[in-house]
DOPA-790823 format. One line per field, with one value per residue (C-alpha): residue number from 0; x, y, z. Coordinates in steps of 0.25 Angstrom, whole numbers. Example, Ala and Ser with C-alpha at 12.3 -4.5 7.8 and 13.67 -1.06 7.14 Angstrom:
2
vexnu	c(0;1) .
c1	c(49;55) .
c2	c(-18;-4) .
c3	c(31;29) .
//
This chain:
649
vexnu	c(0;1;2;3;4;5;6;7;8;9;10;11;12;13;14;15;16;17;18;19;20;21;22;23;24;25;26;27;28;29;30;31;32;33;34;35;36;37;38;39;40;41;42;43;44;45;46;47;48;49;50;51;52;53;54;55;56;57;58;59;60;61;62;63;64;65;66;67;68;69;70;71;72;73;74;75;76;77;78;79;80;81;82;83;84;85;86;87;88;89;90;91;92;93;94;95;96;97;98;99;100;101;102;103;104;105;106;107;108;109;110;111;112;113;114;115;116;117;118;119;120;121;122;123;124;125;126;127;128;129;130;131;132;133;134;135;136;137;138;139;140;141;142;143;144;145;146;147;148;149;150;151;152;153;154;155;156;157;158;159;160;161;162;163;164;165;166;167;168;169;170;171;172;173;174;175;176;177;178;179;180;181;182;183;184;185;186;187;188;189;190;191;192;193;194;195;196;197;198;199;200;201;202;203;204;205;206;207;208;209;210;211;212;213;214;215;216;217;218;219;220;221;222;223;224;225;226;227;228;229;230;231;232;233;234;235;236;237;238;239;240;241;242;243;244;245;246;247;248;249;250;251;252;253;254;255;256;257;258;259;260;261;262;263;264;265;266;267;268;269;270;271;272;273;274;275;276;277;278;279;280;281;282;283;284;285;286;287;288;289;290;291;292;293;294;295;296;297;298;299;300;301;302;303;304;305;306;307;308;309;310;311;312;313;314;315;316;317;318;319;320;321;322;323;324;325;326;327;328;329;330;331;332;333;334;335;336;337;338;339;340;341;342;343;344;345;346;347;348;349;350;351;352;353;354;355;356;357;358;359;360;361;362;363;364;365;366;367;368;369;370;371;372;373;374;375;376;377;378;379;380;381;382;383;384;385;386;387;388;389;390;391;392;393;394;395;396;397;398;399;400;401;402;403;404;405;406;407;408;409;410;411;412;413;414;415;416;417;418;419;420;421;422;423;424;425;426;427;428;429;430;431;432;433;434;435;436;437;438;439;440;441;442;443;444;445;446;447;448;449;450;451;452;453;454;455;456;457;458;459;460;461;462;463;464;465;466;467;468;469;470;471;472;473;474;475;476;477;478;479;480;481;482;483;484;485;486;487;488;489;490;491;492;493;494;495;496;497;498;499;500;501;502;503;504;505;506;507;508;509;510;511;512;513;514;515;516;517;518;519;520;521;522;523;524;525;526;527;528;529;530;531;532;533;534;535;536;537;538;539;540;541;542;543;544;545;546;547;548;549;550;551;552;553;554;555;556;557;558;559;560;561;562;563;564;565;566;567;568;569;570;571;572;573;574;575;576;577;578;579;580;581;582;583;584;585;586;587;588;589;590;591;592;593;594;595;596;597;598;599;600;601;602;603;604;605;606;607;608;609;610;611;612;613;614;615;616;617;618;619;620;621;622;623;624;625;626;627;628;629;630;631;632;633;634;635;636;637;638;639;640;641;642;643;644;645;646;647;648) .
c1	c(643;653;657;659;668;675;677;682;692;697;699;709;718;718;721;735;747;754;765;753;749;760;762;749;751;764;758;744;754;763;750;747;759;758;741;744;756;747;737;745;750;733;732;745;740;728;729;731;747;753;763;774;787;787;778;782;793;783;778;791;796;783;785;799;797;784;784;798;794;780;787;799;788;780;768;767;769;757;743;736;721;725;731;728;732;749;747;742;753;763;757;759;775;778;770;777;790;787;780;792;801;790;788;803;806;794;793;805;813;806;806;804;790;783;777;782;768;767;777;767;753;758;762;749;741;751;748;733;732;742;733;720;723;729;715;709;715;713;698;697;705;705;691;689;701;697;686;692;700;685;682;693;693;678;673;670;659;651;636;633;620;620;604;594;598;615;612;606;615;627;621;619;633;640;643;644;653;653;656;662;655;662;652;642;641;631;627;624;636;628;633;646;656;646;646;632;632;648;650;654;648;656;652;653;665;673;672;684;693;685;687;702;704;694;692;678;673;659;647;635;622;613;602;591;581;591;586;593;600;607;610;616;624;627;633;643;649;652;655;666;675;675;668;657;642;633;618;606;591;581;572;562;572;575;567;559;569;584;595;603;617;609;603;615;617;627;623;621;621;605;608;616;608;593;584;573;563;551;539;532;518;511;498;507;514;503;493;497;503;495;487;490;496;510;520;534;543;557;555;569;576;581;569;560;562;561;548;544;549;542;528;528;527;516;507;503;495;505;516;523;538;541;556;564;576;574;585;579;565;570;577;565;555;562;566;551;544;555;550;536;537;541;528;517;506;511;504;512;510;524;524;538;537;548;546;551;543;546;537;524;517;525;520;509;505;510;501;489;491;493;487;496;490;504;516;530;539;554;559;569;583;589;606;608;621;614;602;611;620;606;597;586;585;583;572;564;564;561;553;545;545;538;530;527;524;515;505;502;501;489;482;483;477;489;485;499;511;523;538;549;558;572;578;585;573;575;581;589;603;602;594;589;584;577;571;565;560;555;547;541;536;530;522;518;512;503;499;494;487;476;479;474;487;494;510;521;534;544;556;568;582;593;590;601;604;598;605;607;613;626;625;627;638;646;645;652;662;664;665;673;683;682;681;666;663;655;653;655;658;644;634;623;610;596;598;586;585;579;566;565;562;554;544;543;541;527;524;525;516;506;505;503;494;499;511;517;530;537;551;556;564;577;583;598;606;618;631;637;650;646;638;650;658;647;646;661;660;650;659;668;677;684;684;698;701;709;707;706;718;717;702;696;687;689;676;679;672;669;662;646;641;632;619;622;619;627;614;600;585;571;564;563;555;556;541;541;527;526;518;512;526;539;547;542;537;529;538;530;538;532;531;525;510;508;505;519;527;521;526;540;541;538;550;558;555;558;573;575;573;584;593;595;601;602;587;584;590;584;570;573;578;564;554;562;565;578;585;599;607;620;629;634;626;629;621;630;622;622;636;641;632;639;653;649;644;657;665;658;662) .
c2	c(196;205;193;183;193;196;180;176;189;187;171;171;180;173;161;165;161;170;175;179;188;195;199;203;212;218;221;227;235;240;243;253;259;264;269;275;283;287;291;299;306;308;315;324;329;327;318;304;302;290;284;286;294;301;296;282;285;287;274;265;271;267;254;254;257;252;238;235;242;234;220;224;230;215;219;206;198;203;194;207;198;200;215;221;233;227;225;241;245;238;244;258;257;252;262;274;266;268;282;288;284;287;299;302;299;308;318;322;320;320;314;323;320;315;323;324;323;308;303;306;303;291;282;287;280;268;267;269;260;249;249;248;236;228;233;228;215;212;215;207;193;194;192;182;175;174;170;158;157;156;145;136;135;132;116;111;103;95;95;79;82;90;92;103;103;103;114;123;120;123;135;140;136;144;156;147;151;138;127;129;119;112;104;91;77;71;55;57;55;62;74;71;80;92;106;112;125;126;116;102;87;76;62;55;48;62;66;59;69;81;80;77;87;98;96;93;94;91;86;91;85;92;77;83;71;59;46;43;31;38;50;41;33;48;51;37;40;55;52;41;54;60;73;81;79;90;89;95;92;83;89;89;96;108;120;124;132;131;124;133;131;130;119;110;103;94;80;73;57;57;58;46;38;43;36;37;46;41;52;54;49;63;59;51;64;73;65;68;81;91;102;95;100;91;92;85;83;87;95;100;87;81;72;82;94;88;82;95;98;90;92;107;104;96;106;103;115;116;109;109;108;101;101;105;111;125;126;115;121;133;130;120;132;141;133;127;141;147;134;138;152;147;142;149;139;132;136;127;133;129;128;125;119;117;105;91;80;74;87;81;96;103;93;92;105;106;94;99;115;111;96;91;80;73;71;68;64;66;70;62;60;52;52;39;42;53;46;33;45;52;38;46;57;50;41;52;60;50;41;48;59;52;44;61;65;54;53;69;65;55;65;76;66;69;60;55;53;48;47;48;36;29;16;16;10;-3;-13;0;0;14;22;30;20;12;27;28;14;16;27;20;10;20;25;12;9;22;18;4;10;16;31;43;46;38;35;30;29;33;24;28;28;40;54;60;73;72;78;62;59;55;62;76;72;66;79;87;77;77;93;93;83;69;61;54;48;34;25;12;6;-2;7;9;17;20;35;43;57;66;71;56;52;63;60;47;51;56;47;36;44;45;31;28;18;19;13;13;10;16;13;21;14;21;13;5;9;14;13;25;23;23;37;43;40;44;58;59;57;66;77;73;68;55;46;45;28;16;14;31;35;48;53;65;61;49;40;37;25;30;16;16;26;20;15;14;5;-1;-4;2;-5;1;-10;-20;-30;-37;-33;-20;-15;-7;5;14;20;13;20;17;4;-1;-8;-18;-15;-22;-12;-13;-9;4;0;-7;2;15;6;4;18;24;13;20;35;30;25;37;46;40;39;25;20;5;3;15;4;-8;-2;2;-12;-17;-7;-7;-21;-23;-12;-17;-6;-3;-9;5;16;31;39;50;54;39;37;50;44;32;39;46;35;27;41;42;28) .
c3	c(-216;-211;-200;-211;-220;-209;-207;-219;-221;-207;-206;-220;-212;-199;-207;-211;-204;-196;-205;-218;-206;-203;-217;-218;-206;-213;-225;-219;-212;-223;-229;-220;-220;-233;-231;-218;-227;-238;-228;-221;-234;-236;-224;-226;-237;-241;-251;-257;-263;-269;-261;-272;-273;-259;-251;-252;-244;-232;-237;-238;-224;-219;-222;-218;-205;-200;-204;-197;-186;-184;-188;-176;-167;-168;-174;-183;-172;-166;-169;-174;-171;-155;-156;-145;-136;-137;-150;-154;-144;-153;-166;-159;-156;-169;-176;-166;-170;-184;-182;-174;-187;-198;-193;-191;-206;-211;-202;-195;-204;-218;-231;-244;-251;-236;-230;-214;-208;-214;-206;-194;-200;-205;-192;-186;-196;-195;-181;-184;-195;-192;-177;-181;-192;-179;-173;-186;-185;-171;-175;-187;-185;-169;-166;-178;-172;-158;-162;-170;-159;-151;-161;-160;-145;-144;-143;-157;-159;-170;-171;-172;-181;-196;-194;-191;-176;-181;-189;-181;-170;-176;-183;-167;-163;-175;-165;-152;-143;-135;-146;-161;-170;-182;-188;-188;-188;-194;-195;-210;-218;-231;-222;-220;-227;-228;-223;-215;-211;-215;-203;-210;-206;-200;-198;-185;-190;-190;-176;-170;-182;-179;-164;-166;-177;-176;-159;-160;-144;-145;-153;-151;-155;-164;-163;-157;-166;-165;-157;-144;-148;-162;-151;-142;-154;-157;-145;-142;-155;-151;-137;-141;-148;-135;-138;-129;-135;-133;-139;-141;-136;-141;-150;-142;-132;-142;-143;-155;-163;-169;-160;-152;-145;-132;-137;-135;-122;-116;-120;-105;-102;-104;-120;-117;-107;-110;-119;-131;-124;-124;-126;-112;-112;-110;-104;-92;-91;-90;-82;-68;-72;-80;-73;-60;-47;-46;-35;-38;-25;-24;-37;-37;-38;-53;-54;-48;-56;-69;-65;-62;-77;-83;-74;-78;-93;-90;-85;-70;-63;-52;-50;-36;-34;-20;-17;-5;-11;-12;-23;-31;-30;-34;-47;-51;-49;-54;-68;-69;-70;-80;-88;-85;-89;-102;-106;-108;-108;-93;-82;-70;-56;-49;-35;-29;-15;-5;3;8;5;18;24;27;31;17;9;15;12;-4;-7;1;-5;-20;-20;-33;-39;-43;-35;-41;-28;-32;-19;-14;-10;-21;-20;-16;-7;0;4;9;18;22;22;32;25;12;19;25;10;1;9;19;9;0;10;16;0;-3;9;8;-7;-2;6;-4;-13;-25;-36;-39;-32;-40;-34;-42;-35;-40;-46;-34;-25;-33;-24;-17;-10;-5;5;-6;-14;-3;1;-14;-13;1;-7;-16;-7;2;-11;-15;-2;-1;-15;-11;-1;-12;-10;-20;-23;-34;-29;-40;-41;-51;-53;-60;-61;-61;-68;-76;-72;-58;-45;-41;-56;-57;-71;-64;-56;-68;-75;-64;-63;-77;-76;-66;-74;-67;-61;-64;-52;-54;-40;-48;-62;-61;-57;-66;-65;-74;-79;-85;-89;-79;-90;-92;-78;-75;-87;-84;-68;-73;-84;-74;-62;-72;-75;-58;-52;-39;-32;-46;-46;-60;-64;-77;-89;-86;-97;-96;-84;-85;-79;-72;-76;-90;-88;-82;-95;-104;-98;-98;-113;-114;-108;-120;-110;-109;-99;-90;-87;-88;-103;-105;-97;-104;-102;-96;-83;-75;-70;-55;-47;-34;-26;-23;-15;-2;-7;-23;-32;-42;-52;-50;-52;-58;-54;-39;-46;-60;-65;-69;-76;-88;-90;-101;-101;-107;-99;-85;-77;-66;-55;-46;-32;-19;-5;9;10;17;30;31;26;34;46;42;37;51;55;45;50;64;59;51;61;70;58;62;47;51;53;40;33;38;37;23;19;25;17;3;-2;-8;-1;4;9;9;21;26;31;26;34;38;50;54;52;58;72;72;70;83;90;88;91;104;107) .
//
C-alpha cells in the first residue's frame, strides 16, 4: 500500500517540466525559511510567536538573503533526484554565505524587537532543514526515477496469447528485471481494444506501429495448447516484423503449477522445422527396456546421451554407460543421477564405463560382468570432413568397432543389438558414410547367419542440436555477428529433433526381426541456406544481401568440403516396408553373406594398417555399392608422406 501511494504522489511530480520544478524548489525553500525562523524564536524563548510586527523583520531578511544566494550559488540548477555528496556541499557554502550575513544583521549588529541569538539558531536550522529535504528528494523521486529509467531501457515485449498461460506469464514478469512487458496480442478480435490486468490487447495487424512507436523487441509466446501448423503460421507472421521470438513449452513440457519467467526459452529452428508429434507407442518403448540390464555405447555423444535420457525414465535395472571421453562420461553421469535423485519411485542402477568399442578385452569384460540384454551402438565417428581427413581411423571405429561389439554381443548371448546408423550410408560419397554402410552390412550378415542375438539398424538423418549439427555452429556465428557460413546455395538435409530420433531409435529396436534395416520419416528436407536465414530471423536480426543492403549478418558460400553431399537419401532401394509405426519403415538393402565379407574385411584391416588410402578406397568401393569417392585424397598423414617423398626426390 505504501509502494503504491508513494507511486502515484511521486510520478505527478516527475511529470513536470523542468521550469514547474524549479519553482517548486523556490517555494519549498522560501517556506522553510520562514519555519526554520519561527522555530528558532521557539527555542529562544520558549514559546510559540506570530510572525507580525518585529519578528517579521527576521522573516523578510530571511528571504532576502537566502533565496538570491541559493539562485546565484546554482542550487536550482542542480537535478535534486541525483544530489549527491557535490550537491550537499553546494547547500552548505550557500547556507554559510547566508548564515555569515544573517547572523551579521541579527547578532552583531542587532535589530530592536529580535532577539540576537535568532540570527545563529536560524542558519543552523536552514542548513539542516534545506539539506535533509534535498536528502528527501534524492530518496523520493531518485530511485523511482532510476528505476523508470530501468524500465525504459529494458527490451519491450508482447505476450502473443491473452489466455491462462498470458496471464500468468505476465503476472510473473511484472517485477522482471530482464524484459518490461507492454501487453498482448490475441487472434480474437472480441479482445481487441481491452485492457487485462492493466496491460491492453492488440491485434496482429498492430505490431509493425507498436514496434516503430513503442520499440517493441520481442514477442513471446504464451501457446503452450496451440497445434503446430497455427504456431508455425504464428510464427511467419511475427518473424516477417523483424522482432526476436521467444516461447514457452508444450504443455506437456510445463511443470505442474503456474508459469514462471523461467519458463520462457529461446524459441530454436526445431519449432520451425519439427512436426506434429506423434504419441510414442509405449509397449515398443518398454519392451526391450523395462527392468533390463541396457548398455548404450558412446553414451556421451548427442544421440547417445539422449538415449540414455530416455532409457532411464523407462525403468531398466541397470543401465550401463560405455563411452571413451572421460569429460563426456562425466557430465552424462553426473546429470542422469541429479534426475534420478528427483524421483522417488526410480530405482536405476547406473554404471558409467570407460571404454572403446574397438577394445575386444574391455568389452569383453562389460558384457561378460553385467550381461545386458539390449545394446544400443551409437559409437561412431560421424563429422564427415573429419572421417575423410582420418579415413582409417573412421574405418577401424565405426566398422570393426561394430563388427568387435557385435560378436562379444553373440557370445554373451545379448537379446538385441540395435545401431543407431545414418542417411549418409545411402549411396555414400564420403568415407564416413561408406564406414556407416559398411556397418550395416556387417550386421546384416551375422544376422543371416541365425545368431541369438537380434541385430538392426536404425536410419536416420541430421539431429538438431548435435555436436555434428550445423544448427550450433550457426548460432555462434550469429553471436558472434556473421558471417553464417553455408558450403553451397543447394545443399539440403533431413533434420529431426534429437528426443525425436531417439524415441523412435527404440520404438523401432523393439519391432526387430533381425537384419532389420529401419529408416525414420524425417519429413521434407530442408535447404541449409534456408535454415541459416530462418535462425537469423529468429535472432530478430536481418539478413545482410544483394536485395538487403542494409541487414545485420551476411550468409557466406564457403564451396563443398571433401566427401559432401549436395542432397542426402533414406532409402538405397525404391521398396520401403511399412511398419506398425508411422514414423518409421523397413528398407529391403542387399549385402554380402558372412563368409564373403569376413574375407574382404580382413583385406580391409591389411590396407588399414599400412595407411595405404588408394586400396582403402578401392576395397570400400567393392563392399558398399554405390560408393563413389571423391577424386582427391585428404588423409593428412597420407598427403604429408607423399610431400616428403617428393621432398626427398
Amino acid at each position: 500500500m505504501f509502494e503504491s501511494l508513494y507511486k502515484r504522489t511521486a510520478m505527478p511530480v516527475l511529470s513536470l517540466p523542468r521550469y514547474a520544478k524549479r519553482g517548486v524548489a523556490l517555494l519549498v525553500d522560501a517556506s522553510i525559511c520562514v519555519l526554520t525562523v519561527w522555530i528558532a524564536y521557539y527555542l529562544r524563548l520558549g514559546e510559540f510567536v506570530s510572525l507580525a510586527g518585529q519578528p517579521m523583520w527576521a522573516v523578510l531578511a530571511s528571504l532576502a538573503l537566502a533565496l538570491p544566494i541559493f539562485v546565484v550559488s546554482g542550487l536550482y540548477r542542480a537535478i535534486f533526484r541525483y544530489s549527491g555528496w557535490p550537491a550537499m556541499l553546494a547547500v552548505t557554502r550557500a547556507v554559510t554565505i547566508y548564515g555569515l550575513l544573517y547572523s551579521s544583521i541579527f547578532t552583531a549588529i542587532g535589530v530592536p524587537g529580535v532577539p540576537r541569538t535568532v540570527g545563529l539558531i536560524q542558519p543552523l536550522l536552514l542548513l539542516l532543514v534545506v539539506g535533509g529535504s534535498r536528502a528527501l528528494v534524492r530518496y523520493w523521486l531518485g530511485g523511482l526515477y532510476r528505476s523508470q529509467l530501468r524500465l525504459a531501457s529494458l527490451p519491450k515485449a508482447l505476450i502473443y496469447g491473452a489466455g491462462n498461460a498470458g496471464r500468468q506469464l505476465a503476472s510473473a514478469m511484472s517485477n522482471s528485471l530482464d524484459m518490461r512487458v507492454l501487453g498482448f496480442i490475441d487472434d480474437d478480435d472480441r479482445l481487441h481494444g481491452h485492457v487485462l490486468n492493466g496491460l491492453p490487447i492488440y491485434g496482429m495487424d498492430d505490431l509493425p506501429s507498436l514496434i516503430e512507436t513503442r520499440g517493441v523487441t520481442d514477442v513471446l509466446l504464451a501457446l503452450p495448447s496451440v497445434q503446430r501448423k497455427r504456431r508455425n503460421e504464428i510464427i511467419e507472421q511475427i518473424l516477417s516484423c523483424q522482432v526476436a521470438v521467444r516461447t514457452l513449452p508444450s504443455l506437456g513440457d510445463l511443470a505442474q503449477g503456474k508459469v514462471s519467467v523461467t519458463d520462457i526459452r529461446d524459441l530454436d529452428i526445431d519449432d520451425l522445422l519439427g512436426r506434429e508429434p506423434v504419441a510414442p507407442n509405449h509397449i515398443l518403448l518398454r519392451k526391450n527396456v523395462v527392468g533390463k540390464v541396457v548398455l548404450v555405447t558412446g553414451a556421451g555423444g548427442s544421440i547417445g546421451s539422449e538415449l540414455c535420457r530416455q532409457i532411464v525414465r523407462l525403468a531398466p535395472s541397470t543401465l550401463l554407460l560405455v563411452e571413451q571421453s572421460e569429460f563426456a562420461l562425466y557430465g552424462l553421469q553426473h546429470e542422469l543421477e541429479a534426475w534420478l535423485g528427483t524421483q522417488s519411485d526410480l530405482k536405476v542402477t547406473l554404471i558409467p564405463l570407460l571404454a572403446s568399442v574397438r577394445d575386444e578385452v574391455r568389452m569383453g569384460e562389460i558384457l561378460s560382468t553385467w550381461r545386458p540384454q539390449t545394446l544400443y551402438h551409437a559409437a561412431a565417428y560421424k563429422h564427415v570432413p573429419m572421417v575423410e581427413h582420418n579415413p582409417a581411423e573412421g574405418i577401424r571405429n565405426n566398422v570393426y568397432g561394430t563388427l568387435t561389439t557385435a560378436r562379444l554381443a553373440i557370445e554373451q548371448g545379448i537379446s538385441d543389438f540395435v545401431l543407431i546408423s545414418t542417411d549418409k550410408a545411402v549411396r555414400p560419397t564420403n568415407i564416413m558414410g561408406a564406414s556407416k554402410r559398411l556397418a550395416e552390412i556387417v550386421l546384416q550378415a551375422l544376422a543371416a547367419e541365425s545368431t541369438s542375438t537380434r541385430f538392426s539398424m536404425v536410419r536416420f538423418g541430421n539431429v538438431l542440436g548435435s555436436s555434428g549439427s550445423v544448427v550450433p555452429r550457426f548460432r555462434q556465428q550469429i553471436r558472434d555477428g556473421g558471417p553464417v557460413t553455408v558450403t553451397h546455395a543447394d545443399i539440403t538435409r533431413y533434420f529431426m529433433t534429437i528426443p525425436e530420433a531417439a524415441q523412435l531409435v527404440i520404438q523401432a529396436g523393439a519391432m526387430a526381426r533381425g537384419g532389420d534395416v529401419f529408416v525414420l520419416d524425417m519429413g521434407k528436407p530442408v535447404k541449409i541456406i534456408d535454415l541459416a536465414r530462418r535462425m537469423i530471423e529468429l535472432s530478430g536480426l536481418s539478413v545482410l544481401d544483394e536485395a538487403n543492403p542494409g541487414g545485420d549478418i551476411e550468409i557466406e558460400i564457403t564451396g563443398l568440403r571433401p566427401g559432401e553431399k549436395l542432397y542426402e537419401e533414406l532409402l538405397i532401394g525404391d521398396n520401403p516396408e511399412a511398419t506398425s509405426h508411422p514414423r518409421i519403415m523397413k528398407a529391403q538393402d542387399e549385402f554380402l553373406p558372412w563368409p564373403a565379407l569376413e574375407e574382404k574385411l580382413d583385406t580391409l584391416v591389411i590396407a588399414l594398417n599400412v595407411n595405404d588410402v588408394d586400396l582403402i578406397r578401392t576395397l570400400l568401393g567393392q563392399l558398399v555399392p554405390g560408393y563413389i569417392p571423391e577424386k582427391s585424397i585428404v588423409d593428412w598423414v597420407y598427403l604429408e608422406q607423399q610431400a616428403e617423398a617428393d621432398r626427398s626426390v
